[in-house]
C-alpha positions as CSV (number, residue, x, y, z in Angstrom):
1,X,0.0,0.0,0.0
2,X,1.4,3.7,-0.4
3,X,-0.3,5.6,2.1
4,X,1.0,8.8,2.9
5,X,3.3,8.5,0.0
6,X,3.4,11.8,-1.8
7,X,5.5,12.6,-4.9
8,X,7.0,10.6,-7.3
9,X,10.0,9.2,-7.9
10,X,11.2,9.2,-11.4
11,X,13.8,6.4,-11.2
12,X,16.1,8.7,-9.4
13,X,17.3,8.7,-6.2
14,X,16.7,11.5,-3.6
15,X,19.4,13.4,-3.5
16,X,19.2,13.6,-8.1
17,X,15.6,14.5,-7.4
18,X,16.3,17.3,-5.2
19,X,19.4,18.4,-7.4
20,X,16.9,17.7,-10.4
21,X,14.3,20.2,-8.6
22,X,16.4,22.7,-7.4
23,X,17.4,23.6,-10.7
24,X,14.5,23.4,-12.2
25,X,13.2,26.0,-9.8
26,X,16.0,28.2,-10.5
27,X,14.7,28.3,-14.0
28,X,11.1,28.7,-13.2
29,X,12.0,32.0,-11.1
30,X,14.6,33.2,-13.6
31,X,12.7,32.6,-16.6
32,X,9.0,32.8,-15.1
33,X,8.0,30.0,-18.1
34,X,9.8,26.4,-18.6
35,X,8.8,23.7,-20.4
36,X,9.1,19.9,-19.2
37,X,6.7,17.0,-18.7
38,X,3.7,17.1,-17.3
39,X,4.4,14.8,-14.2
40,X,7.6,16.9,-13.8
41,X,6.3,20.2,-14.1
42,X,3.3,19.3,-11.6
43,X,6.4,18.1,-8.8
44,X,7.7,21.2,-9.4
45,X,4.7,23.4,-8.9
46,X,4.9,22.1,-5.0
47,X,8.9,23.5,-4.6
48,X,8.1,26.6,-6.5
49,X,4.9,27.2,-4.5
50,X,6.7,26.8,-1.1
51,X,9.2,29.2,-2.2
52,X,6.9,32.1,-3.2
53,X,5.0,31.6,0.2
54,X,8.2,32.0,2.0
55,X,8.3,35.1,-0.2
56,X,5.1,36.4,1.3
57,X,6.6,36.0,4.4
58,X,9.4,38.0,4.0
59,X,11.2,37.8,6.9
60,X,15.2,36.9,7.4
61,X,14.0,33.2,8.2
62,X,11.8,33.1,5.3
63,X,15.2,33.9,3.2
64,X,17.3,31.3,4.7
65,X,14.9,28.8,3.6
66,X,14.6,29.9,-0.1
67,X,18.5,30.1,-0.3
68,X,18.5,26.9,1.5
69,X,16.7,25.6,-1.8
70,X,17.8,28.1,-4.4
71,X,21.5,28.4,-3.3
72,X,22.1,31.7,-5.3
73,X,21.5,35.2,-3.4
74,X,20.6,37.4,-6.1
75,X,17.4,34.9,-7.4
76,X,16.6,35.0,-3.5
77,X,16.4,38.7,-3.8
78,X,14.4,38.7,-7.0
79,X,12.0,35.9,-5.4
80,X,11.4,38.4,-2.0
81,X,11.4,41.7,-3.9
82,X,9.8,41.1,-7.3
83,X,8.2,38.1,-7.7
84,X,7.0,37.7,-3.8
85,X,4.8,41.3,-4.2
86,X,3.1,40.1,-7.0
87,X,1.1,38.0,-5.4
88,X,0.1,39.9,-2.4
89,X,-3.5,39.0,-1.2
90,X,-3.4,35.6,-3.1
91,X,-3.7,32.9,-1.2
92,X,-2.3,30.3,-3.2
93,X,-2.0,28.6,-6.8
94,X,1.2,30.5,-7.7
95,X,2.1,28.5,-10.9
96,X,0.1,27.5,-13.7
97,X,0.5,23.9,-15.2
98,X,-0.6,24.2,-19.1
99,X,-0.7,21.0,-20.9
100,X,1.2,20.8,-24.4
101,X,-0.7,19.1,-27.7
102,X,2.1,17.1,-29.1
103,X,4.2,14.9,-27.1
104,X,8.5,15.2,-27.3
105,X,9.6,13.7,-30.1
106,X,12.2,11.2,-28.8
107,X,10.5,9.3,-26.0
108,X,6.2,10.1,-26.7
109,X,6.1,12.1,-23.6
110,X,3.4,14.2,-22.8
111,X,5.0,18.1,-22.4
112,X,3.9,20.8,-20.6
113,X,4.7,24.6,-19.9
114,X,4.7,25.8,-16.2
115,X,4.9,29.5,-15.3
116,X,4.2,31.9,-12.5
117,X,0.0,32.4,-12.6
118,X,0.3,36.4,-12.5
119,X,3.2,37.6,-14.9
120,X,4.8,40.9,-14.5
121,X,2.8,43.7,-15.4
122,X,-0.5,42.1,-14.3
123,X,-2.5,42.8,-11.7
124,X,-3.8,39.3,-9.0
125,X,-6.7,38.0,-10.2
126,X,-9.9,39.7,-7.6
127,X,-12.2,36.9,-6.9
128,X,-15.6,37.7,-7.6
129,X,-17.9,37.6,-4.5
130,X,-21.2,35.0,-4.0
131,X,-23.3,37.7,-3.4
132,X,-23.6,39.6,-6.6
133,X,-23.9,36.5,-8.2
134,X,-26.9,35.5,-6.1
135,X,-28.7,39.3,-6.8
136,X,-28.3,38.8,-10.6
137,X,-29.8,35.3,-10.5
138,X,-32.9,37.3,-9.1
139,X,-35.7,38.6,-11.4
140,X,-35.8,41.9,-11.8
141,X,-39.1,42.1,-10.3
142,X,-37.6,41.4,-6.9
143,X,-34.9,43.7,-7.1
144,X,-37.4,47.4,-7.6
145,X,-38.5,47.4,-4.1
146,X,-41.0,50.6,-3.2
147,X,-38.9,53.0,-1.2
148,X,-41.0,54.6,1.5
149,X,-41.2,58.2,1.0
150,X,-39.6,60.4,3.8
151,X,-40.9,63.2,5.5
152,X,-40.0,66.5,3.8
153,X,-38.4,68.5,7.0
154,X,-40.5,72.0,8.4
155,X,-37.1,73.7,7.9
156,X,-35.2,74.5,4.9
157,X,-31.8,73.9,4.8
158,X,-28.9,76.7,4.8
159,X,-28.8,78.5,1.4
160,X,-33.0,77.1,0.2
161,X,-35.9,78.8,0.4
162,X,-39.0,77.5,1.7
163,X,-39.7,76.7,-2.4
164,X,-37.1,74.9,-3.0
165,X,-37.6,73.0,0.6
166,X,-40.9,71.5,-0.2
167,X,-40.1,70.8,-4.1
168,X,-36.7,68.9,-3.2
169,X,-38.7,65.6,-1.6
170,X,-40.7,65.5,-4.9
171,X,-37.3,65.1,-7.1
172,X,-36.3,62.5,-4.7
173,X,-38.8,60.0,-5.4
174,X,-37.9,57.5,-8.5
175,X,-39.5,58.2,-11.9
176,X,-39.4,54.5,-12.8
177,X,-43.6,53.4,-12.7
178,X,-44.3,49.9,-12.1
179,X,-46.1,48.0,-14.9
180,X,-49.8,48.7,-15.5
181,X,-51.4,44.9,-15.5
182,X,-53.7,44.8,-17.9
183,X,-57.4,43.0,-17.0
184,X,-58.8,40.6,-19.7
185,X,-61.4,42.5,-21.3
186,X,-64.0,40.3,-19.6
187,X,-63.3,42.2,-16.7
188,X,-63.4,45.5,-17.5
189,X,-66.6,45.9,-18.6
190,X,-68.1,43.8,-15.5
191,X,-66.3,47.1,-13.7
192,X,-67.9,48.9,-16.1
């Protein structure tokens, strides 16, 4: 059984996978777009989205870590100063894994590009909230409620007459009418 058994191993032992990885992450953050296989590029969104968290952090611990991985100062400097801010308020899904149509030529593998999700001179995605999804699913009907009409106040504000007091509360109310419904002509002349 392989419970608890995450990751694969690609017929490499750990310390090639891990040499394997850190390079490939040192590519991903210099280039911000590799292309690889599809099992290898989804291994490698884990690394690379462990590094850019550790970027949010941004603390001097946080940058041990990354050079701990990376093993090169100035990529740990463009990780916590340019890449890191980019994704300020996102909370996760830092890399995008986009599957390739044709396979490599030698071996039939499947291919696949992986890049950072929000490239430079994009803004984060905004997620959209429930609620305005919910009030457009409503019928329109719903939605033109009959505002209750306020009290016009005795006094007139600084700078109105008493005029302009009394016609102000009048412009206030909506112009929209509500439908007329119309009564089967049976009816009308039974009213009649």
């Amino acid at each position: 059984m392989r419970h608890r058994r995450a990751g694969k191993k690609f017929g490499m032992k750990p310390s090639h996978r891990k040499s394997m990885f850190r390079s490939m992450a040192r590519s991903l953050l210099t280039h911000e777009r590799i292309r690889t296989t599809e099992t290898k590029a989804k291994e490698l969104r884990r690394v690379v989205d462990n590094l850019v968290t550790l970027a949010l952090r941004n603390d001097l611990h946080a940058r041990r870590q990354a050079y701990k991985v990376l093993e090169n100062h100035q990529l740990v400097q463009k990780l916590f100063d340019e890449i890191g801010p980019r994704f300020q308020g996102v909370p996760g899904g830092f890399t995008r894994v986009v599957k390739l149509g044709d396979p490599r030529r030698g071996d039939n593998a499947p291919m696949a590009v992986i890049e950072l999700s929000v490239q430079a001179g994009q803004e984060a995605p905004t997620p959209t909230p429930k609620k305005k999804a919910k009030e457009e699913s409503k019928p329109a009907a719903a939605k033109a409620e009959p505002k209750a009409e306020e009290p016009a106040s005795e006094e007139p504000a600084a700078g109105e007459t008493v005029a302009e007091a009394e016609e102000a509360p009048a412009e206030e109310t909506s112009t929209e009418e509500a439908p007329v419904e119309e009564a089967p002509a049976g009816e009308e002349k039974k009213a009649e």
